[in-house]
C-alpha positions in Angstrom: -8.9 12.1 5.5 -8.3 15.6 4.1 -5.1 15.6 6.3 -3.4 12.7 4.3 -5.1 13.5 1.1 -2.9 17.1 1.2 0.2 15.2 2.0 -0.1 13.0 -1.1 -0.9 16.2 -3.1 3.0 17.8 -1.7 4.3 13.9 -2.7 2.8 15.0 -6.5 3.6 18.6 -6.7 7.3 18.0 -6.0 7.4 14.6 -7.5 10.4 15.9 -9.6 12.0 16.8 -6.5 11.4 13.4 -5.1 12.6 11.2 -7.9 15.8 13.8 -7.7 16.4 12.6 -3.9 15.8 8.8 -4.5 18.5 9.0 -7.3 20.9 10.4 -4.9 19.7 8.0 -2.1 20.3 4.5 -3.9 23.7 6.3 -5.3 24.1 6.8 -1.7 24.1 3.3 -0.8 26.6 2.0 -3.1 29.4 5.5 -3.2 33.1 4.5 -2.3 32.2 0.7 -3.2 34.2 -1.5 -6.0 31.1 -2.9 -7.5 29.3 0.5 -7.6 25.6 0.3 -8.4 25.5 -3.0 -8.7 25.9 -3.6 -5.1 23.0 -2.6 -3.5 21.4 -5.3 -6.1 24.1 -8.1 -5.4 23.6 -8.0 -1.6 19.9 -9.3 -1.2 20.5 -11.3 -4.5 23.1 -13.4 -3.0 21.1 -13.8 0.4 18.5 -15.3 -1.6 21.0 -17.6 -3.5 22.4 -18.6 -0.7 19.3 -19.6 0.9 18.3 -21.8 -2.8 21.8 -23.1 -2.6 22.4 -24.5 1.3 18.6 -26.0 1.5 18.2 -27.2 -2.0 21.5 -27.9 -3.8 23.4 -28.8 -0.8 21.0 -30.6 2.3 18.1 -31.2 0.1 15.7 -30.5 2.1 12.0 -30.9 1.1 8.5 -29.6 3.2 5.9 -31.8 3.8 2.1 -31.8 2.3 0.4 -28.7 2.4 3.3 -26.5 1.0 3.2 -24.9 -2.0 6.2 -26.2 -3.5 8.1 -29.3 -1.6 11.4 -27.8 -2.1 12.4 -25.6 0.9 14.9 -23.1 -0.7 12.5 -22.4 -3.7 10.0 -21.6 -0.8 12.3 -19.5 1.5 13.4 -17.1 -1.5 9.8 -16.2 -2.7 9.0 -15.1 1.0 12.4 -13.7 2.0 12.9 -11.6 -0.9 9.6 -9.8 -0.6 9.8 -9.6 3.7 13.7 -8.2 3.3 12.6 -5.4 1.0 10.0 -4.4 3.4 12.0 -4.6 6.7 14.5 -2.4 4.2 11.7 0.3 3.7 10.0 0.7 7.1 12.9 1.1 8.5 14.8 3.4 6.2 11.3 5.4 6.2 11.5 5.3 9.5 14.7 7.1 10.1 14.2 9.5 7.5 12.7 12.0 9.3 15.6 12.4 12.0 18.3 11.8 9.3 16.6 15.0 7.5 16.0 17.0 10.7 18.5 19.2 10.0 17.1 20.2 6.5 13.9 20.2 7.6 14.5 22.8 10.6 16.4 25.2 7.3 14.1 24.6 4.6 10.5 24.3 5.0 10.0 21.1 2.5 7.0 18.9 3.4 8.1 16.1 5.8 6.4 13.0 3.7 8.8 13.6 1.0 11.5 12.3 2.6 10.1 9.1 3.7 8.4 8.9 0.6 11.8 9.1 -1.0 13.7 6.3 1.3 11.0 3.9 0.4 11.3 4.7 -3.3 14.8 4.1 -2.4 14.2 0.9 -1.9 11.5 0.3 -4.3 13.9 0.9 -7.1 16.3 -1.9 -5.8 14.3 -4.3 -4.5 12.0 -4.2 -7.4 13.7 -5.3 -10.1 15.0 -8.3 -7.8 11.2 -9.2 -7.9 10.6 -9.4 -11.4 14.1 -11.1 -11.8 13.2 -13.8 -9.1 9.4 -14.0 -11.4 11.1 -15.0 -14.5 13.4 -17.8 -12.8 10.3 -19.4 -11.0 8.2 -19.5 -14.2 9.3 -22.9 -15.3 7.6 -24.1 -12.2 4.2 -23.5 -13.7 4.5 -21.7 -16.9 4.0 -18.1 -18.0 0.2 -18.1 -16.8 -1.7 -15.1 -16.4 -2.1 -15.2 -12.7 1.7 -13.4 -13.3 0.4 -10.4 -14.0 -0.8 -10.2 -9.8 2.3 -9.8 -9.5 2.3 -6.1 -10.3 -0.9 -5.1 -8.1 0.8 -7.0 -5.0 3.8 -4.7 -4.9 2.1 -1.8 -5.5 0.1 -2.8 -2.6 3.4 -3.6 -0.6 5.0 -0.6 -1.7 2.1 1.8 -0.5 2.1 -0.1 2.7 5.4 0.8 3.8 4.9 4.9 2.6 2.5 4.5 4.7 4.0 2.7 7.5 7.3 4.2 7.2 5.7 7.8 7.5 3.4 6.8 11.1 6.8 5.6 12.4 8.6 8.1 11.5 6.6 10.6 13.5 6.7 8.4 16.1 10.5 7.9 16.0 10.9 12.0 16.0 8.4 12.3 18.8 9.8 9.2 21.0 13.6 7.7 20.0 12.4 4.6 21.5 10.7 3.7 18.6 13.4 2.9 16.2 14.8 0.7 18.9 11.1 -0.9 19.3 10.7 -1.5 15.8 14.1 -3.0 15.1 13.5 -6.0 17.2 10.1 -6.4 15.7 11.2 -6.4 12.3 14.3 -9.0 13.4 11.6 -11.4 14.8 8.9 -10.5 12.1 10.1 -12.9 9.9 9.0 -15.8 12.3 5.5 -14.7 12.7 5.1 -14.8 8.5 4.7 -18.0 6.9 8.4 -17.4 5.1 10.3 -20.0 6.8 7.1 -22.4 6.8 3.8 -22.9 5.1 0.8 -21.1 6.8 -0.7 -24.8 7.1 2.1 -25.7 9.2 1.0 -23.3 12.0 -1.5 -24.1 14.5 -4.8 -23.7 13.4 -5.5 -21.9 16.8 -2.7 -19.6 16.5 -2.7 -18.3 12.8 -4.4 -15.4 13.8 -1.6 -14.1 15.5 -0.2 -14.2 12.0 -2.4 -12.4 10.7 -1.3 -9.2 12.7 1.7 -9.1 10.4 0.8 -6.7 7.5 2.9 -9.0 5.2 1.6 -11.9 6.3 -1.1 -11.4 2.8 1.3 -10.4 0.7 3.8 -13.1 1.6 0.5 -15.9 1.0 0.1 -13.6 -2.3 3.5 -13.9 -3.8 3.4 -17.5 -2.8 0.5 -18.3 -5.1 1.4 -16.5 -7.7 5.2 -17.7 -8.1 4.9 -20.9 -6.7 1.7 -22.3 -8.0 0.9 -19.8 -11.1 -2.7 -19.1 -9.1 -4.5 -16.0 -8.6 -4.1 -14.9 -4.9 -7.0 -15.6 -3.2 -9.9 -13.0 -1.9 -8.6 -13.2 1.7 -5.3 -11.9 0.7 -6.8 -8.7 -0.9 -9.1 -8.3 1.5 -6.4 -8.4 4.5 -4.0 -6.0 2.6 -6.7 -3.4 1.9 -7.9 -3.2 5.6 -4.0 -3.0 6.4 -3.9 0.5 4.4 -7.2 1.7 5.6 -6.1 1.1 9.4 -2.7 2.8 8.3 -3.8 5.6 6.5 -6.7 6.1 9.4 -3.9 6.1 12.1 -1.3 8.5 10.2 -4.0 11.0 9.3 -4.4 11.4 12.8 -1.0 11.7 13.9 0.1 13.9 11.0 -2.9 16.4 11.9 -1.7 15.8 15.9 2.1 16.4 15.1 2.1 19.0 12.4 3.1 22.1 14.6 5.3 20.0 16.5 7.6 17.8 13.9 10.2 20.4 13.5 10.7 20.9 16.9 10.7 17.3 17.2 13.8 16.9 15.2 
């Protein structure tokens, strides 16, 4: 692991340089707009809203017995929010590298801290939204201290998709085919998570396939927490940590494998 453990010292070394780049990245997203930095923050906020207002306010909708919480909006949000901002991360991540290729072949800046700075990117506007969607669920249970998992399971998420976004990023330079790849998996990802259904819905013969989703845990994790006020259970901690160790595994590898290469890649 002395591969990944020097890339993480280059994130710390130029950590200034990295919070300089995610400043100009989010003001990336909202330059020319009306609303200015307020809409990269209004966009997933209203998705989410919508979702509360069509199957709550408007159809009523209700799950059956097993679900967390009966009312199907309230469910959809606390998965949706978390499964948009990672779909946000790994892909930006992934696409760093070959949006940078051209600074990259000039300037001889380590590679990881550009995808480390398009998921920060993200982390900075998705996580607010979070803690905002936190505080409006806590009349459903209370201000319990179960809450405070809340902080643990991002940190988990977010180190999840530096990781992610950094394997795929390689891959994208090295093969185009990936981005491509990835996209569809990420547009039918959501279906193999137990966001638009309770995990006791699905088969009991199949939810191991669901399990292959690395937000699969976290999603069952938020659930608990801003649903039901519980502590997430073992299992979720458990399947999250092996999901880093088989990712940071895999990218040490491929970083050692691609390092005289990436340039050329790009």
């Amino acid at each position: 692991m002395q591969t990944l453990w020097n890339e993480w010292r280059a994130i710390w070394s130029a950590r200034s340089l990295v919070w300089v780049l995610v400043q100009r990245e989010v003001a990336a997203r909202h330059a020319g707009t009306a609303v200015g930095v307020l809409w990269p923050y209004l966009q997933p906020l209203l998705t989410v809203a919508a979702y509360y207002l069509v199957f709550d306010v408007v159809f009523s909708m209700r799950l059956g017995e097993g679900a967390p919480t009966h009312a199907v909006g309230t469910f959809l949000v606390v998965g949706a929010l978390p499964w948009m901002a990672f779909c946000d991360a790994v892909s930006r991540g992934m696409n760093s590298l070959i949006e940078a290729g051209s600074m990259l072949q000039k300037n001889p800046l380590p590679p990881v801290l550009f995808t480390t700075r398009s998921v920060l990117a993200s982390a900075v506007i998705f996580g607010p939204l979070l803690c905002l969607v936190a505080l409006a669920y806590t009349p459903l249970h209370g201000f319990r201290p179960a809450m405070l998992a809340l902080l643990p399971l991002m940190a988990l998420q977010l180190v999840l998709c530096v990781l992610l976004g950094y394997l795929l990023a390689i891959l994208a330079a090295a093969l185009r085919d990936t981005v491509q790849i990835v996209g569809f998996l990420l547009s039918v990802g959501i279906y193999l998570t137990p966001i638009l259904f309770p995990l006791a819905m699905f088969p009991a013969n199949w939810r191991w396939v669901l399990w292959l989703n690395p937000m699969t845990a976290l999603v069952i994790g938020y659930q608990q927490v801003l649903l039901q006020g519980n502590w997430p259970p073992v299992s979720v901690w458990v399947a999250g940590l092996v999901w880093l160790v088989v990712l940071a595994l895999a990218l040490n590898i491929l970083v050692k494998r691609s390092r005289d290469q990436l340039v050329d890649w790009l």
